[in-house]
C-alpha positions in Angstrom: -39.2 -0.4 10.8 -41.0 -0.9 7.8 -42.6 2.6 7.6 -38.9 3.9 8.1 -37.8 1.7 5.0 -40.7 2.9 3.0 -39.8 6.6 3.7 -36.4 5.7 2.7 -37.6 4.1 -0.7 -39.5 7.2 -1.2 -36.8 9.0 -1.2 -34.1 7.1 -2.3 -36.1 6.4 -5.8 -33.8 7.7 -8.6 -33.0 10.7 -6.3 -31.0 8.5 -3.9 -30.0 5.5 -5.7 -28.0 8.5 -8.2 -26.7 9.5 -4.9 -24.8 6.6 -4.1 -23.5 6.0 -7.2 -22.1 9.6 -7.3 -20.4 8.6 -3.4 -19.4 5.1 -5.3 -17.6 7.5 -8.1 -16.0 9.3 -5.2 -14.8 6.5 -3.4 -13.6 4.6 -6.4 -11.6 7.1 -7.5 -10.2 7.6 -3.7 -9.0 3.7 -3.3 -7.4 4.4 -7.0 -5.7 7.1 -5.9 -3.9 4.8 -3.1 -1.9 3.2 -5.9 0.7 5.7 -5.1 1.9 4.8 -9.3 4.7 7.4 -8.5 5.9 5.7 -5.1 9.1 4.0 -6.4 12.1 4.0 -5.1 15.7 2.2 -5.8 18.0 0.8 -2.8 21.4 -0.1 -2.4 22.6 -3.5 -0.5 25.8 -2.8 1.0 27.5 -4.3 3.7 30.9 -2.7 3.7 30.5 1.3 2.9 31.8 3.2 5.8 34.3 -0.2 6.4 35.9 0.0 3.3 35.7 3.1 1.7 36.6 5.1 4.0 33.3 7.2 4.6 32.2 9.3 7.8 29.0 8.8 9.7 27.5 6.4 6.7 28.5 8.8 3.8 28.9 6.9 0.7 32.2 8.2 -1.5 31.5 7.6 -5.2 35.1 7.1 -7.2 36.0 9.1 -9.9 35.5 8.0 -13.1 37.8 5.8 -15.0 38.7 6.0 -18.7 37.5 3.5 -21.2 40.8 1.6 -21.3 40.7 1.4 -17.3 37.5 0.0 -17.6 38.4 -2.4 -20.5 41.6 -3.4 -18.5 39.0 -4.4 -15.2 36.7 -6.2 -17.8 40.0 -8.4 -18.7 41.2 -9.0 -15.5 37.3 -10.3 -14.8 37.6 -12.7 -18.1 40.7 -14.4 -17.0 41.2 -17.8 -15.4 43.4 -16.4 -12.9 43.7 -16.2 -8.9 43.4 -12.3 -9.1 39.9 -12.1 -10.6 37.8 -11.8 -7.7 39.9 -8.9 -6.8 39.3 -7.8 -10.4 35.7 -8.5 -9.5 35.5 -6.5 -6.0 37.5 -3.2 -8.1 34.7 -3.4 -10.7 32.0 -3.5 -8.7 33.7 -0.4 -6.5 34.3 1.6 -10.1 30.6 0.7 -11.1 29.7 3.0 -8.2 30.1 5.9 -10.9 28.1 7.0 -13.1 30.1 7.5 -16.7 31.8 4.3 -15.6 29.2 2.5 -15.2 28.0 4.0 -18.9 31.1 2.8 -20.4 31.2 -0.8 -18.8 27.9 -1.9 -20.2 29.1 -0.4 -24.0 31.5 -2.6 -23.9 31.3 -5.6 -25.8 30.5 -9.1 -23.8 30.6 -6.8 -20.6 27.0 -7.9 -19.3 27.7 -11.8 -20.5 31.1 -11.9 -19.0 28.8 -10.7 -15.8 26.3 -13.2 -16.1 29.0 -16.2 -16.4 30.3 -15.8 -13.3 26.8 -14.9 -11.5 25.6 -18.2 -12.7 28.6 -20.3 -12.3 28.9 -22.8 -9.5 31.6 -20.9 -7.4 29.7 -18.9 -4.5 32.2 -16.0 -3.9 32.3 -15.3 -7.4 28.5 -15.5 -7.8 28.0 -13.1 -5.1 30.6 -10.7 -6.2 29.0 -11.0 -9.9 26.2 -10.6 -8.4 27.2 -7.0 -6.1 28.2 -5.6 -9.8 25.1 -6.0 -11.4 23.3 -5.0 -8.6 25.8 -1.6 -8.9 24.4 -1.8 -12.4 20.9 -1.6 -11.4 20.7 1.1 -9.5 21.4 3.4 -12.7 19.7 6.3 -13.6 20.1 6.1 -16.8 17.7 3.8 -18.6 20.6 2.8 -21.6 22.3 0.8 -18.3 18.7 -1.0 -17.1 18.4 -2.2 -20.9 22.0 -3.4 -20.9 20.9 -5.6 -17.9 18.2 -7.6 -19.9 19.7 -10.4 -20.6 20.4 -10.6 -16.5 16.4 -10.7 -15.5 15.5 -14.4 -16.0 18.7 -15.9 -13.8 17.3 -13.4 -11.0 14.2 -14.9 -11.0 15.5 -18.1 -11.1 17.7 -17.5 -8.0 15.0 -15.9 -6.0 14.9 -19.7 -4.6 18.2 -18.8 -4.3 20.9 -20.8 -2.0 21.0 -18.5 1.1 18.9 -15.6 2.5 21.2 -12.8 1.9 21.9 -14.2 -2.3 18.0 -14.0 -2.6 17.8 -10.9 -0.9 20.3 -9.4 -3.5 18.5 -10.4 -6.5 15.4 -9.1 -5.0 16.8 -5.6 -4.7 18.6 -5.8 -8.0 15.3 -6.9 -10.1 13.0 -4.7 -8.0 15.7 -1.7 -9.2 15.3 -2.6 -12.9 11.9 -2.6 -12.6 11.7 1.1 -11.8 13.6 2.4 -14.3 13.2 0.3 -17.3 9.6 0.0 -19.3 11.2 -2.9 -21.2 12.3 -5.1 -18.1 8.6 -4.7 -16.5 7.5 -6.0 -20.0 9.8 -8.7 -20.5 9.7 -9.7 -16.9 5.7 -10.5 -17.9 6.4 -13.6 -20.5 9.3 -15.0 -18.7 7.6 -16.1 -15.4 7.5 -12.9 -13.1 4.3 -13.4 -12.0 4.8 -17.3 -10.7 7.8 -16.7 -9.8 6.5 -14.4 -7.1 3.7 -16.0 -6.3 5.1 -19.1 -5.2 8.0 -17.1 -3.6 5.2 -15.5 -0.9 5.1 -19.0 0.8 9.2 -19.0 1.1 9.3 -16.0 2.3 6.3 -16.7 4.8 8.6 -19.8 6.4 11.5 -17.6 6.5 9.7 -14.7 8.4 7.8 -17.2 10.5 10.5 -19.9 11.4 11.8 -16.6 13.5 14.9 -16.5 11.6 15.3 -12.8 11.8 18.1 -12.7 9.1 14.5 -13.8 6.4 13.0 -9.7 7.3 15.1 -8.2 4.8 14.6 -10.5 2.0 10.8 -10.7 2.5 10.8 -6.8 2.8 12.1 -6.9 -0.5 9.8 -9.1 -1.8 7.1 -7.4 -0.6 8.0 -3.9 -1.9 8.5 -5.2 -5.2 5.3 -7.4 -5.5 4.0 -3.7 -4.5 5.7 -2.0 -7.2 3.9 -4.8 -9.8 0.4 -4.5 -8.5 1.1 -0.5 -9.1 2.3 -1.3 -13.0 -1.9 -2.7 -13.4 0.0 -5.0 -15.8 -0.3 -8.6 -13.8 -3.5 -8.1 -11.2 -5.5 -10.5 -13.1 -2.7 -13.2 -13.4 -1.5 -12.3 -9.7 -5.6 -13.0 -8.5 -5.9 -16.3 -10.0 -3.1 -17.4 -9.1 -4.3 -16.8 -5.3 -2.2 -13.7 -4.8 -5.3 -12.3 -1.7 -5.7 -15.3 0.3 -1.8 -15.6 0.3 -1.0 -11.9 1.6 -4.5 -12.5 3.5 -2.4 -15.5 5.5 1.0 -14.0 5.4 -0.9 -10.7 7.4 -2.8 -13.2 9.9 0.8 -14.9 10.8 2.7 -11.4 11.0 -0.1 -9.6 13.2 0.2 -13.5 15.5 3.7 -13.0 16.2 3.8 -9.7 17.3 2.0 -10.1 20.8 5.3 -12.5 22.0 8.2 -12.0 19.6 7.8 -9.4 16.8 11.1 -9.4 15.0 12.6 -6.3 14.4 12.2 -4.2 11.3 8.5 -6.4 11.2 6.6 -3.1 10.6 8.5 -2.4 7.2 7.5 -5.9 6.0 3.9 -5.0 7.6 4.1 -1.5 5.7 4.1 -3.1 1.5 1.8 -6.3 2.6 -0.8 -3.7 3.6 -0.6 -1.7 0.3 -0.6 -4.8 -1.6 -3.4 -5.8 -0.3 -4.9 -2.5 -0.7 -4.5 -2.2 -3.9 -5.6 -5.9 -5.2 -8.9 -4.9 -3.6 -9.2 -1.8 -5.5 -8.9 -3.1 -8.6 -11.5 -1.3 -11.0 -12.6 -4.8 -13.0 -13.9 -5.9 -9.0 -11.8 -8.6 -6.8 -13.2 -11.8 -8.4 -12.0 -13.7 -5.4 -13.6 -12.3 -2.7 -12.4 -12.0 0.9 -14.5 -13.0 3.9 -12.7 -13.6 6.7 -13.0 -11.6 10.4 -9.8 -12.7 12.1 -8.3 -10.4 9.0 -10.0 -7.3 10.7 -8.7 -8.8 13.8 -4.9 -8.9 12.8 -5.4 -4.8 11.5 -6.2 -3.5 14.5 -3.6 -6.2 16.9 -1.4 -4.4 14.3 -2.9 -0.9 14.8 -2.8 -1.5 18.8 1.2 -2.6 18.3 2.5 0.3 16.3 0.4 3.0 17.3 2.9 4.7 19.2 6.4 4.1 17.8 5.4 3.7 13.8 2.3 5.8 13.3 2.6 5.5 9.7 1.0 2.1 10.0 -2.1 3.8 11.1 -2.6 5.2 7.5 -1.7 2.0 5.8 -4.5 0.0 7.8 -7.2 2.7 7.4 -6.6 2.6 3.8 -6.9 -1.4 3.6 -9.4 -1.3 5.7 -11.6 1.4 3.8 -11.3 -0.6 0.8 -12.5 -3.8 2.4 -15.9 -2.4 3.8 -16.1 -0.3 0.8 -18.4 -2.6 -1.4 -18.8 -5.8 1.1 -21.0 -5.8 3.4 -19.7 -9.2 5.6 -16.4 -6.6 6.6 -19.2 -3.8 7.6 -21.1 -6.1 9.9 -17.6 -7.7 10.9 -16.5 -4.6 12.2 -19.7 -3.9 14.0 -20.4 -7.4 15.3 -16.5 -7.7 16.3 -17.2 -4.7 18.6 -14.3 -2.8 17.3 -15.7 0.5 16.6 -14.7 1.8 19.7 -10.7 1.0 18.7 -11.7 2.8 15.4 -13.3 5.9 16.4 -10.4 6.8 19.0 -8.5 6.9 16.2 -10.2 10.1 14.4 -8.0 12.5 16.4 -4.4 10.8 15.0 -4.1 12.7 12.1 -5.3 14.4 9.3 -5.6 11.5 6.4 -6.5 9.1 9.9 -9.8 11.8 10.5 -10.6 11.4 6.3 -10.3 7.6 7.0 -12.1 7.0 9.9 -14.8 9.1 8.5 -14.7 7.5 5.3 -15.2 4.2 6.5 -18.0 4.6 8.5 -19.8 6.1 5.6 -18.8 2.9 3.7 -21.0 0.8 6.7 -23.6 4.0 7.4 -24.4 3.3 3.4 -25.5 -0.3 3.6 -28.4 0.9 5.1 -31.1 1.5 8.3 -29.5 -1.8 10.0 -26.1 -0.3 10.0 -27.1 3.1 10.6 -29.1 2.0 13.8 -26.3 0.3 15.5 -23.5 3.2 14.5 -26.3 5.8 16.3 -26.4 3.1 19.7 -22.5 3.7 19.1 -20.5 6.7 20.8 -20.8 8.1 17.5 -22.4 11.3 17.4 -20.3 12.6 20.6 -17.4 12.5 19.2 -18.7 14.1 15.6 -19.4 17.4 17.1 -15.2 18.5 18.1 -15.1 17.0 14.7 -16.9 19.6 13.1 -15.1 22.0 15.0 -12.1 21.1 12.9 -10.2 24.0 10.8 -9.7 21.3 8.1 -12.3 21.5 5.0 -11.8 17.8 3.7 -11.8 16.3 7.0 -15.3 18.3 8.0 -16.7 17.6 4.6 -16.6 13.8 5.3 -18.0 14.7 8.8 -21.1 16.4 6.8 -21.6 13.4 4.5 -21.4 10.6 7.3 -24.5 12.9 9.1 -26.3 13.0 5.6 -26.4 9.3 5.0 -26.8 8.7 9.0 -30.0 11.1 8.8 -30.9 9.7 5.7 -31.5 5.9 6.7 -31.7 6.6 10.9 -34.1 9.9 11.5 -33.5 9.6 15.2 -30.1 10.1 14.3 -31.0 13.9 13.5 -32.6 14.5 16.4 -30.4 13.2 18.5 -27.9 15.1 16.9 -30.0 18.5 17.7 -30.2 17.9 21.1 -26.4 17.0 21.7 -26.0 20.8 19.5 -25.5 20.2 16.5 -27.4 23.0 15.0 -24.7 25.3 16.3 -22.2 23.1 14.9 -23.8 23.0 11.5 -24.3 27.2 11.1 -20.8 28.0 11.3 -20.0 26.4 8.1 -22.2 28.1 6.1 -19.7 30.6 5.7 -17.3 28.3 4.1 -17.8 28.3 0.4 -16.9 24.6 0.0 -19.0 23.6 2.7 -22.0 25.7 2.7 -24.8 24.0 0.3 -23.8 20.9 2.2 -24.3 22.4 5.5 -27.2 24.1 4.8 -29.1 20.6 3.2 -28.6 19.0 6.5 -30.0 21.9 8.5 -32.7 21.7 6.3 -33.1 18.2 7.3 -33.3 18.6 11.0 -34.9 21.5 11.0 -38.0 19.8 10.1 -40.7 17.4 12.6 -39.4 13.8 13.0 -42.6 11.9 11.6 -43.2 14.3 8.6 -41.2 13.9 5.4 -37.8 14.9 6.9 -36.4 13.7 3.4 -38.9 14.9 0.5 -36.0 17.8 -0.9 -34.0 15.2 -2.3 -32.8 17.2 -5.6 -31.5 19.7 -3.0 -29.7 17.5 -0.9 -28.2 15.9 -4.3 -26.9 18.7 -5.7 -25.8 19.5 -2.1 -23.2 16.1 -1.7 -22.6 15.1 -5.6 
């Protein structure tokens, strides 16, 4: 072993050690890419379209657009003291549903106030109703009607402790819409409390989800999707990481991936779906995760999830590659986890799922084939190299270049590796890439590589071979 490290050192001098931090550059910029900054999205919560409107099959009908003195008119019937103005309240919020109305509303003087009187007064129908209009309000496209709304942002965090599952779930949508579209609501959000506010609303929505009170999903989805939508802003990580934001999605992941064995509520995979990414992301901060994760029964709970919506939601499959790339990325406790754990086996059979699962799967064990002769012994004792060679038979370029540099760094730091690899064919498999222009130099470095006697210094080219995978 010690002759095998030396020849490594040898190698690895400047030549390699510039190497990995090339791969290191690569990587980084792959978990930053996961950020998915352009994944937004704005959602309506309504109970009553196809019931009261009228529409077919789900359709929404927008109204046509009233003129200002309609509008003005509604805004009155809203102000005054009487019986009717709920009903005033439920035919603005159905007018709001239109754009130029919706335009005209907010210009009009004490429009939003009037609003936020009656969302914060102590009569619940009209709260709720007050509540349905500015949510109308807040799924604007036009940025001029998110600024209107300021004013509203601080009472919706306050009532994300709200008095009932369905009021929080409501301001949850409506601030997570603002969010999107308005620069200056993300900022103000910041100084008034956002990020507390959240924080301490991940263990509220943890009892709701796990008391098995089904009617908690929706609101903890929302939640989830808009603590997602933050961590993508880069404006709060630090805040959110000292204030314990990882080792509370850490535990809210180990209770969800417990329940769904015996009583998975419905809709748990779109709750599942933003903890992932949150998750995801937090880890791939570029400043480094000052609070570090080690704990194995996380790996556990990603593939119990894998194992559970493998079949019916396959787009989990993605989201746990991608969290789990990032946590063996720079760590080695995950890396000998995952070995130790014996769950490469689960991993491996899940190369052939897709396209981004292949780039994944590959990816990650190059993350653990990296840390060294250790790791790269046990992943050659593992049905690795089998299932490499149909991999390399792929049409797909990206997928067969991560195939080529999993096989560099496995012949780099295991030598038996590569002649193991010969005798299984993989010479064959290697010479009909060097055809392909993208794939070629790399191809043709590793044939170099096993091409030449086991004890003699299989690894002395290194300038080639780092030109070859830089």
């Amino acid at each position: 072993m010690w002759s095998r490290q030396r020849r490594g050192a040898g190698l690895g001098g400047r030549g390699v050690e510039e190497l990995r931090a090339r791969r290191r550059e690569r990587e980084a910029a792959l978990r930053k890419a996961r950020r998915q900054e352009q994944l937004v999205s704005k959602r309506l919560l309504r109970e009553d379209t196809t019931a009261e409107e009228g529409g077919q099959d789900g359709a929404e009908i927008v109204p046509d657009p009233l003129s200002e003195d309609e509008v003005l008119e509604l805004l009155r019937g809203v102000q005054r003291g009487s019986e009717d103005r709920k009903r005033s309240l439920s035919c603005l919020r159905w007018a709001l549903r239109n754009k130029e109305t919706q335009q005209k509303f907010v210009r009009l003087e004490g429009s939003i106030r009037t609003l936020i009187g009656l969302f914060t007064s102590s009569l619940a129908d009209m709260q709720m109703e007050a509540a349905r209009c500015l949510h109308e309000l807040s799924h604007s496209s036009d940025p001029a009607v998110a600024e209107a709304c300021l004013p509203v942002t601080s009472y919706l965090l306050t009532y994300l402790s709200g008095h009932s599952v369905e009021f929080t779930e409501l301001c949850l949508y409506t601030l997570g819409n603002l969010v999107v579209e308005s620069e200056a609501v993300r900022k103000q959000l910041l100084p008034q409390g956002v990020i507390p506010v959240l924080a301490s609303c991940i263990q509220h929505m943890l009892r709701l989800v796990c008391s098995g009170l089904k009617a908690g999903i929706g609101a903890a989805v929302e939640f989830a999707w808009s603590l997602h939508y933050i961590i993508c802003s880069h404006t709060a990580n630090t805040a959110l990481l000292s204030l314990g934001a990882l080792p509370a999605l850490t535990s809210l992941l180990l209770d969800l991936a417990s329940e769904i064995p015996e009583d998975a509520p419905e809709g748990l995979e779109l709750l599942i779906c933003p903890v992932l990414r949150c998750l995801s992301n937090l880890l791939a901060e570029e400043t480094g995760c000052e609070v570090q994760i080690q704990d194995e029964r996380l790996l556990i709970a990603l593939f119990l999830i894998l194992q559970c919506f493998l079949q019916q939601h396959p787009f989990i499959i993605q989201e746990c590659l991608w969290l789990l790339n990032n946590l063996t990325a720079d760590e080695h406790f995950f890396c000998s986890a995952l070995l130790s754990l014996d769950l490469l086996p689960a991993l491996l059979q899940l190369l052939p799922c897709s396209q981004m699962a292949s780039v994944l799967v590959l990816t990650i064990l190059c993350n653990i084939a990296e840390k060294g002769p250790a790791y790269c012994q046990q992943l050659h004792q593992q049905p690795a190299l089998p299932l490499l060679l149909p991999t390399l038979a792929l049409p797909d370029p990206k997928v067969v270049g991560q195939c080529l540099e999993l096989l560099h760094l496995l012949f780099l730091h295991w030598p038996e590796a590569a002649a193991d690899f010969v005798r299984q064919g993989g010479h064959q498999a290697l010479e009909q890439h060097q055809s392909i222009p993208e794939l070629q130099e790399r191809a043709q470095a590793l044939l170099d590589i096993i091409g030449q006697p086991l004890g003699a210094s299989a690894f002395s080219p290194c300038h080639a071979m780092l030109s070859a995978f830089s």
